[in-house]
LUMVO-168264 format. One record per residue (C-alpha): residue number from 1; x, y, z. Coordinates in nm, 2 decimals, always signed. Layout:
BEGIN
dose:xx:yy:zz
NUM:X:Y:Z
...
END
This chain:
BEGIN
dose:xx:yy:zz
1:+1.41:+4.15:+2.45
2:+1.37:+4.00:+2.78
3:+1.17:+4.20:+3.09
4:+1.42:+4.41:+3.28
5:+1.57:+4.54:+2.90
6:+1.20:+4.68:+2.88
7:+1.23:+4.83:+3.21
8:+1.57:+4.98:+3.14
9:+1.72:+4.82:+3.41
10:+1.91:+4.48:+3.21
11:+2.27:+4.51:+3.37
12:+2.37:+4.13:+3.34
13:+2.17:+3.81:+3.37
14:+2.08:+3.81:+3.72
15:+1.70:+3.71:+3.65
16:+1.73:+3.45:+3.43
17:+1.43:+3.25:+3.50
18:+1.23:+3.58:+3.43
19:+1.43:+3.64:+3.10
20:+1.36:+3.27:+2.99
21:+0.99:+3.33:+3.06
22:+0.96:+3.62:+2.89
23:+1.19:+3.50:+2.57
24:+0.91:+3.18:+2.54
25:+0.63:+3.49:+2.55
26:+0.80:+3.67:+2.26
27:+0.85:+3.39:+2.04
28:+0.44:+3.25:+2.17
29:+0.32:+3.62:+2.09
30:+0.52:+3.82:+1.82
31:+0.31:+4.08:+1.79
32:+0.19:+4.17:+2.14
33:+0.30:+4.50:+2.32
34:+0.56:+4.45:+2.59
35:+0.36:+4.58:+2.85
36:+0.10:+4.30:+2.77
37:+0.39:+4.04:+2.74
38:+0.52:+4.18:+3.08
39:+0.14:+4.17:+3.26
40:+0.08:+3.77:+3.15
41:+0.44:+3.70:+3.23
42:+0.40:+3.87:+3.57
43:+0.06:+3.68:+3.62
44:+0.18:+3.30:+3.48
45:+0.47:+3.36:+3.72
46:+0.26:+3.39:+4.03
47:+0.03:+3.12:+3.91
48:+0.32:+2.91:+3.92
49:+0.42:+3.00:+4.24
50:+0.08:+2.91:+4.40
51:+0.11:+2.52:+4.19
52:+0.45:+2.46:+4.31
53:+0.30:+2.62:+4.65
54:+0.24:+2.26:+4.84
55:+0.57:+2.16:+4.68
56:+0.44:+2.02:+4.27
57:+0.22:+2.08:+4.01
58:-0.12:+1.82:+4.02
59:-0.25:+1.71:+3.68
60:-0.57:+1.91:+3.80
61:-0.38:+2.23:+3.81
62:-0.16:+2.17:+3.51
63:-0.47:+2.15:+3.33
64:-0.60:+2.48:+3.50
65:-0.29:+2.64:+3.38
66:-0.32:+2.54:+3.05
67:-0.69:+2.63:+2.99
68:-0.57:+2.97:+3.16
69:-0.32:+3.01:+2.88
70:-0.54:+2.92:+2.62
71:-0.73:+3.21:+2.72
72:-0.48:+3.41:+2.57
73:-0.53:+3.53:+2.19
74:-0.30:+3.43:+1.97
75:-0.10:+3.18:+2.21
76:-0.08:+2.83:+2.01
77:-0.08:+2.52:+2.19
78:+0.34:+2.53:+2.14
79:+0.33:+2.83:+2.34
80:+0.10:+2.72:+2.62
81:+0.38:+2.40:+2.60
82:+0.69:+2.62:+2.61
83:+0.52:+2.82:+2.89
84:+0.44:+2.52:+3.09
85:+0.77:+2.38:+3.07
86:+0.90:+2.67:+3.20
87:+0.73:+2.71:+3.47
88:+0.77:+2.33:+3.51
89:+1.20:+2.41:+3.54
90:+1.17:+2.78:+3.69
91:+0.94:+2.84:+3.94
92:+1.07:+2.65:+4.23
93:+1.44:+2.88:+4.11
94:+1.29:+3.22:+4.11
95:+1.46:+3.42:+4.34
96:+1.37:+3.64:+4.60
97:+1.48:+3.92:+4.40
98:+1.29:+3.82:+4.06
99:+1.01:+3.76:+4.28
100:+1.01:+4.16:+4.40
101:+1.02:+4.25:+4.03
102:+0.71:+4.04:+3.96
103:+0.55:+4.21:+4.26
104:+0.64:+4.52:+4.16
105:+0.58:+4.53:+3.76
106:+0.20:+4.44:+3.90
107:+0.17:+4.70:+4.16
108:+0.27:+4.93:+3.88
109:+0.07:+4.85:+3.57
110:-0.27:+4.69:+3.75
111:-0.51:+4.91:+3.98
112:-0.67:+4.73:+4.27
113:-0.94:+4.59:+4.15
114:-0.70:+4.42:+3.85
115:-0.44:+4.30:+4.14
116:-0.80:+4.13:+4.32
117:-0.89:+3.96:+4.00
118:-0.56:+3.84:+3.97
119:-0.58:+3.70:+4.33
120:-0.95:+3.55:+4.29
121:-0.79:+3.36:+3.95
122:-0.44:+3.25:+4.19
123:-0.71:+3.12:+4.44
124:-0.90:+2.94:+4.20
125:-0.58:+2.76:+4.05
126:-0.50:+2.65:+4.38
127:-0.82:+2.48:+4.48
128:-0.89:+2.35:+4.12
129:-0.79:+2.02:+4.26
130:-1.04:+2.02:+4.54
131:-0.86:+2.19:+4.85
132:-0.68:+2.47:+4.93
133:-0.34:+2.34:+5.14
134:-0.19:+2.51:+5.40
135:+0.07:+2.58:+5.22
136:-0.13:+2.70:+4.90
137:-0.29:+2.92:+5.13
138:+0.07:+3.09:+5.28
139:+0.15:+3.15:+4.95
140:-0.17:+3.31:+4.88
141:-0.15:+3.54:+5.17
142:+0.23:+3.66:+5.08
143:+0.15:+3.73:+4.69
144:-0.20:+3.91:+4.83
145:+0.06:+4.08:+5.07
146:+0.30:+4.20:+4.80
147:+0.00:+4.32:+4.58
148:-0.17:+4.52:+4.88
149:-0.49:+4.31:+4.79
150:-0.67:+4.19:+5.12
151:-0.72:+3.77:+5.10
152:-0.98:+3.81:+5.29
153:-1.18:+4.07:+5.07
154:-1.12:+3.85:+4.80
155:-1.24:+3.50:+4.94
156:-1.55:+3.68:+5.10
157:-1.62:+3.78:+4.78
158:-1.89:+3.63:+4.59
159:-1.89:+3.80:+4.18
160:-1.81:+3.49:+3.98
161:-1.47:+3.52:+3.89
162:-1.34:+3.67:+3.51
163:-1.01:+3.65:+3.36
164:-0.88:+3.99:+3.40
165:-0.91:+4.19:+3.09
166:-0.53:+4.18:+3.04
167:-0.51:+3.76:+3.01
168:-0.80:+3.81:+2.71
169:-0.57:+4.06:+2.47
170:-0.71:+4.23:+2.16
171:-0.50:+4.31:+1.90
172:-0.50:+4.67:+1.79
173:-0.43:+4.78:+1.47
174:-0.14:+5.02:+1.46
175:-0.22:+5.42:+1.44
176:-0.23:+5.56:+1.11
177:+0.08:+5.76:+1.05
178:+0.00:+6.13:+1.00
END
């Protein structure tokens, strides 16, 4: 079941970068809850977007990404691979509208100091290769936009940066039936 079927709103297949994401999530991590599938989904996606920001992905970054991912309980090396390789084919494609559904999916299930953590981790992926580009940096300054997260709080910000609890998941076991 792909992202917007979760949010009730799956009409046709006019986010189909999203839904191809989010089908490599489900098949990565089975047993997850959707809003945790939907929260890294939403967060890989702007990672993405700030690699592909100065117009490719450097090895540095890949590498980044992938040590991001492997973060993530229960994600197998396939799944950091299938992730990767879309992201790889997608993220130059989202579109403007699948773009405002990431924004908004965030705004909606992360508080403001969740949505800064998530922009400390997007600056870090983008100067993981030693500089922060111009361009790197417009795109940091439109997702911090989007999120209603100063960039400038966050790069003045010295606390050593944490994966926001979401990207380290622990599995629950299910409530006893009563």
């Amino acid at each position: 079941m792909g992202l917007l079927a979760w949010l009730g709103l799956k009409k046709g297949d006019g986010y189909p970068n999203l839904d191809a994401l989010m089908r490599d999530l489900r098949t990565a991590l089975p047993d997850d809850e959707s809003v945790l599938l939907r929260y890294i989904g939403t967060v890989v996606v702007l990672l993405g977007k700030v690699a592909w920001a100065d117009g490719g992905v450097t090895p540095k970054e890949e590498e980044s990404l992938r040590a991001l991912l492997a973060h993530i309980e229960g994600l197998a090396p396939a799944g950091v691979d299938a992730v990767c390789e879309v992201l790889h084919g997608k993220i130059p494609s989202f579109s403007d509208s699948e773009m405002d559904l990431v924004y908004s999916e965030l705004r909606a299930i992360c508080d403001g100091n969740e949505r800064k953590q998530i922009m400390r981790l997007l600056i870090n992926v983008a100067a993981v290769d030693g500089r922060l580009s111009e361009l790197e940096h417009k795109e940091l300054e439109r997702i911090s936009d989007e999120l209603g997260v100063q960039l400038s709080d966050v790069e003045a910000d010295p606390e050593p940066l944490s994966l926001p609890s979401s990207m380290r998941p622990t599995h629950r076991d299910p409530e006893p039936e009563s």
